[in-house]
TORKOL-4160 file (C-alpha; in steps of 0.2 Angstrom, whole numbers, padded with zeros to 4 digits, m for minus):
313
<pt num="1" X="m0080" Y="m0137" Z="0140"/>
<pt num="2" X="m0090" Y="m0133" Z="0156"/>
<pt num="3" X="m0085" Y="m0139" Z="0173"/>
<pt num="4" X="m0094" Y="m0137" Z="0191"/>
<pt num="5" X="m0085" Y="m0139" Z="0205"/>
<pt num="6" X="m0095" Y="m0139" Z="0222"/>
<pt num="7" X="m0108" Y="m0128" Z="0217"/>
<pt num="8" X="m0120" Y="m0119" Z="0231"/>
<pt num="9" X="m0134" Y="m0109" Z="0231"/>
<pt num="10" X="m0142" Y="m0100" Z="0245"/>
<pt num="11" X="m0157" Y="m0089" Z="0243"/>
<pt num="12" X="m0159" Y="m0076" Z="0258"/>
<pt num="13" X="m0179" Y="m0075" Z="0264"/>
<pt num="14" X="m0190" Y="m0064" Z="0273"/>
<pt num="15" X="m0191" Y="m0045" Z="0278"/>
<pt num="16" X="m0172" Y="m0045" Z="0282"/>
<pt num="17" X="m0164" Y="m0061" Z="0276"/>
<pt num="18" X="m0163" Y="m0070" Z="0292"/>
<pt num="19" X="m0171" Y="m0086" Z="0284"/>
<pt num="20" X="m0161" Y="m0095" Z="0270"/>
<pt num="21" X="m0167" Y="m0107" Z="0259"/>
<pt num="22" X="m0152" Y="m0118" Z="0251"/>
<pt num="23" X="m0157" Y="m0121" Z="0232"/>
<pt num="24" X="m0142" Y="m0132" Z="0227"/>
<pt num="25" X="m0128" Y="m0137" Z="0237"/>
<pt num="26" X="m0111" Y="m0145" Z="0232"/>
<pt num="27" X="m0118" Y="m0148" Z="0215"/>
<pt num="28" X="m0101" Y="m0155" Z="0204"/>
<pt num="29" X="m0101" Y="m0160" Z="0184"/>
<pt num="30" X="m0095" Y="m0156" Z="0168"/>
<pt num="31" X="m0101" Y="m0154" Z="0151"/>
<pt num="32" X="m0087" Y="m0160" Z="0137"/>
<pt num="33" X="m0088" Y="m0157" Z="0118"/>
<pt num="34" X="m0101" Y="m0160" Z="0108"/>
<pt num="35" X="m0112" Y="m0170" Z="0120"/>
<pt num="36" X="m0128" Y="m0168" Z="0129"/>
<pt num="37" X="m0130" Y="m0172" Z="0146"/>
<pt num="38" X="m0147" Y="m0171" Z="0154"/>
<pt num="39" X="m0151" Y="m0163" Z="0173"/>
<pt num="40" X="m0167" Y="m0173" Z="0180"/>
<pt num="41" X="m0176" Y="m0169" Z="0195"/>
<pt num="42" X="m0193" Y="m0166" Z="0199"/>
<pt num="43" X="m0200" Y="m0146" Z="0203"/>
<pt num="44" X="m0191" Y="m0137" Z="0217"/>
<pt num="45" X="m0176" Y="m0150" Z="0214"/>
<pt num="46" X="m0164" Y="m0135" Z="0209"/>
<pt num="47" X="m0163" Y="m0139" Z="0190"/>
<pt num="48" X="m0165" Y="m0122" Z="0184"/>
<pt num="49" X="m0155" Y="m0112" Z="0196"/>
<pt num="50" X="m0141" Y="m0123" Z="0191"/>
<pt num="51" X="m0146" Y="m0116" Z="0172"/>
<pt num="52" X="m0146" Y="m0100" Z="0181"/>
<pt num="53" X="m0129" Y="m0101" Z="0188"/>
<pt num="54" X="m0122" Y="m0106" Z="0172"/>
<pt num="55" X="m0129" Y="m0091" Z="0162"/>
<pt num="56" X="m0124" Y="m0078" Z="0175"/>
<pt num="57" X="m0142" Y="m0073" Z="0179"/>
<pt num="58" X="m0140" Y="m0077" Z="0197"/>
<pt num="59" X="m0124" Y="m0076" Z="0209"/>
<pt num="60" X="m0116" Y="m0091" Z="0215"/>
<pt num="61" X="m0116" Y="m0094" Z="0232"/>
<pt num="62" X="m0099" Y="m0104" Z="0236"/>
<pt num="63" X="m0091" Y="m0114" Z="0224"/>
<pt num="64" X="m0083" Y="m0112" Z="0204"/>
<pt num="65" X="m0092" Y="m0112" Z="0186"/>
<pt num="66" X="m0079" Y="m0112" Z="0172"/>
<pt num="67" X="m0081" Y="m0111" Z="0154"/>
<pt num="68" X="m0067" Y="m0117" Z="0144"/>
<pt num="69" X="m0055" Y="m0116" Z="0160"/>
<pt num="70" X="m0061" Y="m0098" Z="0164"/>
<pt num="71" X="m0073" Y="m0094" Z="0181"/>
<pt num="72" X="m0086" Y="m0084" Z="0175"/>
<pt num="73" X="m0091" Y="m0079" Z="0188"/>
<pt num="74" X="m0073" Y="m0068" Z="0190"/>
<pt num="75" X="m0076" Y="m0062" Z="0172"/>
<pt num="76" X="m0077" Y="m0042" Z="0168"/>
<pt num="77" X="m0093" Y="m0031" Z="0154"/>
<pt num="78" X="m0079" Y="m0036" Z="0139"/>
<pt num="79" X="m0077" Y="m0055" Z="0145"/>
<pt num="80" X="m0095" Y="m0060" Z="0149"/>
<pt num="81" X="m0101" Y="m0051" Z="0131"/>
<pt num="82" X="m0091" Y="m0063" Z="0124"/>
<pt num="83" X="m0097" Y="m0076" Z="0135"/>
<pt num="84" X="m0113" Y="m0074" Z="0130"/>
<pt num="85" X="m0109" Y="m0075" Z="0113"/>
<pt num="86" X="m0101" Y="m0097" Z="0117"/>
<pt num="87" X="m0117" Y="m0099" Z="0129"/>
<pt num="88" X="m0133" Y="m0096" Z="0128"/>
<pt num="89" X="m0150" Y="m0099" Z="0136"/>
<pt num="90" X="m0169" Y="m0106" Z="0130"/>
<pt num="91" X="m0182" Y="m0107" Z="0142"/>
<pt num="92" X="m0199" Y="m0115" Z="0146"/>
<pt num="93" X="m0212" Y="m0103" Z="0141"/>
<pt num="94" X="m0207" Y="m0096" Z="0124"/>
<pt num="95" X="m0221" Y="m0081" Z="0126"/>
<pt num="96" X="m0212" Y="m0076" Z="0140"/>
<pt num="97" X="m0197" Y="m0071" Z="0130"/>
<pt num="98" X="m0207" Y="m0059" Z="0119"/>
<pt num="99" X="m0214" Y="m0042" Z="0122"/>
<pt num="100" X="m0233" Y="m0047" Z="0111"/>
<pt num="101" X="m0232" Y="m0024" Z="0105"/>
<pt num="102" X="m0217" Y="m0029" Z="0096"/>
<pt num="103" X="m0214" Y="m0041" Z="0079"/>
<pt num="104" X="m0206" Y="m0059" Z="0086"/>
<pt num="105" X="m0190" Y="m0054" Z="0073"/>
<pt num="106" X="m0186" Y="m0038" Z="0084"/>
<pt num="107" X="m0174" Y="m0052" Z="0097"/>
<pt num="108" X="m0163" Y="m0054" Z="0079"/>
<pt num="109" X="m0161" Y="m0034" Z="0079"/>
<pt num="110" X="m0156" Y="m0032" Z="0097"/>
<pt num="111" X="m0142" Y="m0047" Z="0092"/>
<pt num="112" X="m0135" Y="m0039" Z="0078"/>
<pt num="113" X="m0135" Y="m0020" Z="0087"/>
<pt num="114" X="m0127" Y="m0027" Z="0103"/>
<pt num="115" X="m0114" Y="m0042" Z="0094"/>
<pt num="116" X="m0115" Y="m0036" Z="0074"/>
<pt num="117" X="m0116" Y="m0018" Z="0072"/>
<pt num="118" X="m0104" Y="m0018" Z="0058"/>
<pt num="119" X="m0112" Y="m0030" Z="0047"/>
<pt num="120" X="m0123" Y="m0023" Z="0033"/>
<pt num="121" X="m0141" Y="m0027" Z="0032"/>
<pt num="122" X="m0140" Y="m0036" Z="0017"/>
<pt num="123" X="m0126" Y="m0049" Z="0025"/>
<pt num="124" X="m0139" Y="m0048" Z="0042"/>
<pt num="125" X="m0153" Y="m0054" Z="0032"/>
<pt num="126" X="m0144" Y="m0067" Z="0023"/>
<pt num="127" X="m0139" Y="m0074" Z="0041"/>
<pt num="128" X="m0154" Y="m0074" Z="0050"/>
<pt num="129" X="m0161" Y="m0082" Z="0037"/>
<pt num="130" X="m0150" Y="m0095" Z="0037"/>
<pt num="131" X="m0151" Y="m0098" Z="0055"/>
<pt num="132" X="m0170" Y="m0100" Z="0054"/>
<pt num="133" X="m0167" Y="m0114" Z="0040"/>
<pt num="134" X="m0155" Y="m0122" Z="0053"/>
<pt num="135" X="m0170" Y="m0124" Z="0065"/>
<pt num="136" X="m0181" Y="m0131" Z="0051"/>
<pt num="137" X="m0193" Y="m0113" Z="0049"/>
<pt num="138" X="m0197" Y="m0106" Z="0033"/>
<pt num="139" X="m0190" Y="m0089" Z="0033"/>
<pt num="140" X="m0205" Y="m0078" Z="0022"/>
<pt num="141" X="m0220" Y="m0089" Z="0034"/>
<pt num="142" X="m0211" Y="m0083" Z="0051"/>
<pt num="143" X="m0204" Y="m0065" Z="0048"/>
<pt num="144" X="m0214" Y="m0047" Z="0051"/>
<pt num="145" X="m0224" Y="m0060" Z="0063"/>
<pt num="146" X="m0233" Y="m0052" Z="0079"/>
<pt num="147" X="m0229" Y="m0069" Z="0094"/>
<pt num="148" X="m0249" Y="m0072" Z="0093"/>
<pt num="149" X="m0247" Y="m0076" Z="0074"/>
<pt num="150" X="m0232" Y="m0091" Z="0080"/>
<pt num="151" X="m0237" Y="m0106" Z="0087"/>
<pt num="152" X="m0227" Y="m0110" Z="0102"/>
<pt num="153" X="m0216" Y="m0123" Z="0093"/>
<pt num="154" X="m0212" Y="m0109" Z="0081"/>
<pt num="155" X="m0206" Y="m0096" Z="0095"/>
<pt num="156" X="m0195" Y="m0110" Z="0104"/>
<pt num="157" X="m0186" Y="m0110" Z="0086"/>
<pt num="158" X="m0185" Y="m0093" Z="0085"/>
<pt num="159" X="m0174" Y="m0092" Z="0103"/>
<pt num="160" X="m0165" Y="m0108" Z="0096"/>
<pt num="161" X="m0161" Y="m0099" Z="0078"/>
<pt num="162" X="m0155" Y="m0080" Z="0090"/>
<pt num="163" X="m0144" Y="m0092" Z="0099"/>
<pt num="164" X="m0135" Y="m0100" Z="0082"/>
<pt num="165" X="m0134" Y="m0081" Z="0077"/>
<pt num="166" X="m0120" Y="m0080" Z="0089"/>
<pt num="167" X="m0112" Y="m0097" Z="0085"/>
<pt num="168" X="m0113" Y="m0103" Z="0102"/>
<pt num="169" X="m0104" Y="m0119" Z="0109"/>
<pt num="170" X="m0116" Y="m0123" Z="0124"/>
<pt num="171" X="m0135" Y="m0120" Z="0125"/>
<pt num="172" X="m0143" Y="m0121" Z="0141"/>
<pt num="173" X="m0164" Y="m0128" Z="0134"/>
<pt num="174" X="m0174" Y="m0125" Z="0152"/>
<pt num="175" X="m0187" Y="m0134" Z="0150"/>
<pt num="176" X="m0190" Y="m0131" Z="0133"/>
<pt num="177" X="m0203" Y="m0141" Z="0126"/>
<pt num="178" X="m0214" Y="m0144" Z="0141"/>
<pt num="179" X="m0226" Y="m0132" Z="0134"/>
<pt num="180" X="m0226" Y="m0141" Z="0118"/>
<pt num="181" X="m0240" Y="m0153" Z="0110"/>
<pt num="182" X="m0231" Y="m0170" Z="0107"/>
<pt num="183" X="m0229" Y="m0169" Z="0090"/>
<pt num="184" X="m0220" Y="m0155" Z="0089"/>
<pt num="185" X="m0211" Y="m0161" Z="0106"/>
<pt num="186" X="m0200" Y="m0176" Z="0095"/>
<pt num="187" X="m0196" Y="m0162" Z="0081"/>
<pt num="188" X="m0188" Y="m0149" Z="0094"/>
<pt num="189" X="m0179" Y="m0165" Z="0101"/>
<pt num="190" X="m0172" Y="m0171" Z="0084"/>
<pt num="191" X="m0168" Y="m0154" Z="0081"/>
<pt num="192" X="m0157" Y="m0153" Z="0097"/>
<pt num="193" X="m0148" Y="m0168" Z="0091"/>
<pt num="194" X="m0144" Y="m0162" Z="0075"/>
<pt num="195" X="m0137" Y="m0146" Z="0081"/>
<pt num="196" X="m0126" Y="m0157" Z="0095"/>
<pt num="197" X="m0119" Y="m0166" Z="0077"/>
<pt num="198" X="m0113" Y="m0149" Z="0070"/>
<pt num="199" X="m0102" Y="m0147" Z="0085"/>
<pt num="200" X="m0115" Y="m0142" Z="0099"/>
<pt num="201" X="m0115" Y="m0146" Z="0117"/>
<pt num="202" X="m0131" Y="m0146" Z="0128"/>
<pt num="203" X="m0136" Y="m0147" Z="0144"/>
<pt num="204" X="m0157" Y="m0151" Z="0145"/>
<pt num="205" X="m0167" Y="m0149" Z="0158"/>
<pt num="206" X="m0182" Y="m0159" Z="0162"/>
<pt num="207" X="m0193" Y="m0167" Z="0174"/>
<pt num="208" X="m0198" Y="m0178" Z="0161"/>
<pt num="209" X="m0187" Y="m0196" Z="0162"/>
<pt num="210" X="m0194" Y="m0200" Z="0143"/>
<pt num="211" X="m0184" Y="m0186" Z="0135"/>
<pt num="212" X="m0171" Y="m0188" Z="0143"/>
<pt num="213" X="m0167" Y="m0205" Z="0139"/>
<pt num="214" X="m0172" Y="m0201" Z="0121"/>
<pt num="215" X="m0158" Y="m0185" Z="0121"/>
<pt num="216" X="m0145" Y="m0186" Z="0134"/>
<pt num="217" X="m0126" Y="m0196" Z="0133"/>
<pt num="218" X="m0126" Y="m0192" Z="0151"/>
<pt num="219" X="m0139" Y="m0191" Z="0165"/>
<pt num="220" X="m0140" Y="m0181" Z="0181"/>
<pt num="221" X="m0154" Y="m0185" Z="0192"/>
<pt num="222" X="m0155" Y="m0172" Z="0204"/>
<pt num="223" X="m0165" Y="m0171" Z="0221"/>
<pt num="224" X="m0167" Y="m0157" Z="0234"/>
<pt num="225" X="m0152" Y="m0147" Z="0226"/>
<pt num="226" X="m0140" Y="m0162" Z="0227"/>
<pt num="227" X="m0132" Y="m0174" Z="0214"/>
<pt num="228" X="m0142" Y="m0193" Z="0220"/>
<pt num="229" X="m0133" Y="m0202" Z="0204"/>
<pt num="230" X="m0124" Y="m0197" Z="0188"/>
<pt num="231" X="m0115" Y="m0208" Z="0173"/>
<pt num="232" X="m0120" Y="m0214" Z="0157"/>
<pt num="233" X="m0140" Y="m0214" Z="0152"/>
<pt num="234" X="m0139" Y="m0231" Z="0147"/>
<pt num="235" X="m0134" Y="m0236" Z="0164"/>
<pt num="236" X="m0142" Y="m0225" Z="0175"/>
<pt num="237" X="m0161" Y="m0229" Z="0167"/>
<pt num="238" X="m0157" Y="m0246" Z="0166"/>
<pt num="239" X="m0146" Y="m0251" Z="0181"/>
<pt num="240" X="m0149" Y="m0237" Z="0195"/>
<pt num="241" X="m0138" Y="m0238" Z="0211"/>
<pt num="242" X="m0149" Y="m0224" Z="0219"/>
<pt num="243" X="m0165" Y="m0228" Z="0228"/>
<pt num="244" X="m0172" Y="m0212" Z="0222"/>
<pt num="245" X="m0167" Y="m0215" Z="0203"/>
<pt num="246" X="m0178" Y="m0232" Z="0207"/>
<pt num="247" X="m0192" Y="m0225" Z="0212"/>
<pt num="248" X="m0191" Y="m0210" Z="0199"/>
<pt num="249" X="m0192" Y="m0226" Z="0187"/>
<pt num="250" X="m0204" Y="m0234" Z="0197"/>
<pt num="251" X="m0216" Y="m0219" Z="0194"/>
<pt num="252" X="m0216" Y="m0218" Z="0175"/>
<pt num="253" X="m0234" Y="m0222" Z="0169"/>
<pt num="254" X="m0233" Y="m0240" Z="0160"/>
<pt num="255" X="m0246" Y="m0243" Z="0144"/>
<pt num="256" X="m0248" Y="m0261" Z="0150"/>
<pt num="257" X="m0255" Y="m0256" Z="0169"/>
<pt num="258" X="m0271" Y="m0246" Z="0174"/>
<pt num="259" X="m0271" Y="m0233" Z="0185"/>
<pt num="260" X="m0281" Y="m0244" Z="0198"/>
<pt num="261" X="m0267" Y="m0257" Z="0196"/>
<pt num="262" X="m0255" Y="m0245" Z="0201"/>
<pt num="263" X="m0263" Y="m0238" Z="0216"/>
<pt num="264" X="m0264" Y="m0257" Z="0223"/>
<pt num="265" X="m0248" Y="m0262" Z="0220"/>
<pt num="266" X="m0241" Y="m0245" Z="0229"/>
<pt num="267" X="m0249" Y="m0251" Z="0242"/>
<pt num="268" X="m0245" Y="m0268" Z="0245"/>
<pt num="269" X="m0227" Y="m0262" Z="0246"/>
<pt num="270" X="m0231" Y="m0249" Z="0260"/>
<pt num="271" X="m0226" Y="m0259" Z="0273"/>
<pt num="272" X="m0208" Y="m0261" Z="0266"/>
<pt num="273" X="m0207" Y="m0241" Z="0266"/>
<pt num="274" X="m0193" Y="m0236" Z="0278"/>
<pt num="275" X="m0181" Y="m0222" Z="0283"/>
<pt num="276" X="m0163" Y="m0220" Z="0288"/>
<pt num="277" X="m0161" Y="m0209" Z="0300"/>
<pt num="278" X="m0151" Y="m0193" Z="0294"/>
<pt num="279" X="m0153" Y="m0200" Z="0277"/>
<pt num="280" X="m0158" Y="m0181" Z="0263"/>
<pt num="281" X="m0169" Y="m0194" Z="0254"/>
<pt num="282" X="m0179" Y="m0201" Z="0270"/>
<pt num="283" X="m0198" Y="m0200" Z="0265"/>
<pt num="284" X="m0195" Y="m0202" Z="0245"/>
<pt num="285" X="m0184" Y="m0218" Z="0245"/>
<pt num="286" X="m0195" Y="m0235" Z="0246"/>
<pt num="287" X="m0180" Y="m0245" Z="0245"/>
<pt num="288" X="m0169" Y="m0234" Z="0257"/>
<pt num="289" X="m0167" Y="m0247" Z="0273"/>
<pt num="290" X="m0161" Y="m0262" Z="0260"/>
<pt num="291" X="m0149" Y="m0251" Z="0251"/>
<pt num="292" X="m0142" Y="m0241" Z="0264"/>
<pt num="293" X="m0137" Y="m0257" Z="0278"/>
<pt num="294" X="m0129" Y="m0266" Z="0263"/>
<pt num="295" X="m0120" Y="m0252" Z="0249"/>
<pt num="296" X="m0106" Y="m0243" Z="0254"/>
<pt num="297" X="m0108" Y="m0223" Z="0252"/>
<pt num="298" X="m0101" Y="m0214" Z="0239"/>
<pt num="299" X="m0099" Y="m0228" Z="0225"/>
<pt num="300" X="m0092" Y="m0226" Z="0211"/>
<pt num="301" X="m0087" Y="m0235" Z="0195"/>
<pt num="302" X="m0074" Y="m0227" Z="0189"/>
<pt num="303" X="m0073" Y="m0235" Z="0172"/>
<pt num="304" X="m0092" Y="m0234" Z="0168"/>
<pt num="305" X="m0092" Y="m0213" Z="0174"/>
<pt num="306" X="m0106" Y="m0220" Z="0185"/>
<pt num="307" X="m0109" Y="m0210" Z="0204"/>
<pt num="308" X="m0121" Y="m0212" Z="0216"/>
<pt num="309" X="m0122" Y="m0199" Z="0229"/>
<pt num="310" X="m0119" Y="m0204" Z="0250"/>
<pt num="311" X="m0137" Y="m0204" Z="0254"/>
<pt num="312" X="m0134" Y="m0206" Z="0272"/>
<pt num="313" X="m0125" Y="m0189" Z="0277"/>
């Protein structure tokens, strides 16, 4: 459905642009029906540029985004309306995506004006309404609501239920339940899983290794705008190639080890701490001299889907 092919992004700095901060580079995947596939990385790792580049908000620097075969980045006003209504877009803070002088229901209005302005209101209502039920909100609790009357839970909903107004066929959920207690965490994730059954693909992105695992078919673990390792979830988490996917596993707090535990056994393994020369992931990788002098660069299993980057270039 939606394919990358060496995706760059290059940010242009300072009082005239002399200074250039490359944001992603020669970032490749593909997002095919009905699936979810999840971008990991940790902050300032590119993840929502990429998201970004997908909805259109940003330029591309070099490479191609298509969408069902088409570059979007070639398409016209006509072609990208009807872009956006295939692929939409939630993002981390939900407040952010309302103006608080306004009711939270006015973002359904400005849907059906700029997508529906044929449909009577009656017909509106009945949709909206049933796009709320989708997302598991009670139509008559959330309406005529000012956003300080929702909980934040309740506004992340609202975005998901303007997207299905659309009937979208790929959501792009930026870091949408990182503002979110735990509990309500889980039902926003179930919820994304019901909507992948009923014919929704989705590319979620986090920082968090839990949610991922819990959501994705595929993972993309993603480290100073580069791809370090992609396949099946399964098989990354539980069989990384990558020395920076190990130590992204390494890092996850366990229930079983105290904090002090932790701190001394990241010490004793100091002295094993080494770096290639040359090598993107120098500094980050505890494992890197072991891998590198004995893995051949750019491995990949062809009939597992599993890649690890070349970490040495």
């Amino acid at each position: 459905m939606l394919s990358l092919e060496r995706v760059t992004k290059i940010y242009r700095l300072g009082a005239f642009g002399l200074k250039k901060l490359v944001a992603v580079r020669d970032v490749s995947f593909e997002i095919g029906e009905r699936e979810i596939v999840s971008l990991i990385g940790e902050s300032g790792s590119g993840k929502s540029t990429i998201g970004k580049l997908i909805l259109r908000l940003i330029p591309l620097t070099s490479g191609t985004i298509r969408f069902e075969g088409m570059d979007i980045s070639a398409m016209n006003s006509r072609c990208l309306k009807d872009y956006y209504r295939k692929v939409q877009g939630v993002f981390q803070d939900p407040f952010a995506s309302f103006n608080p002088i306004f009711k939270a229901d006015r973002i359904f209005r400005m849907v059906h004006d700029e997508f529906y302005p044929k449909m009577g209101a009656r017909e509106w209502s009945e949709k909206v309404e049933g796009a709320l039920r989708a997302v598991g909100l009670n139509p008559p609790d959330v309406l005529n609501k000012f956003p300080h009357q929702l909980s934040g839970g309740q506004l992340q909903r609202f975005l998901v239920a303007r997207a299905l107004l659309l009937d979208i066929r790929l959501l792009v959920a930026d870091e949408i339940i990182s503002m979110l207690d735990a509990s309500t965490r889980v039902d926003v994730l179930n919820l994304l899983a019901d909507l992948r059954a009923r014919g929704l693909s989705i590319l979620f992105i986090t920082h968090d290794l839990s949610l991922g695992y819990y959501i994705s078919d595929r993972a993309i673990i993603l480290y100073r705008g580069r791809i370090a390792e992609m396949g099946p979830t399964e098989r990354v988490y539980n069989r990384p190639l990558h020395p920076y996917t190990e130590m992204l596993m390494e890092s996850v707090p366990r229930l079983d080890r105290k904090w002090e535990e932790e701190i001394r056994v990241e010490r004793e393994g100091d002295a094993a701490i080494s770096a290639v020369a040359g090598c993107v992931y120098a500094g980050r990788c505890p494992k890197a001299m072991d891998i590198c002098t004995q893995q051949e660069p750019e491995l990949r299993e062809a009939e597992t889907g599993h890649f690890v980057a070349c970490w040495a270039k």
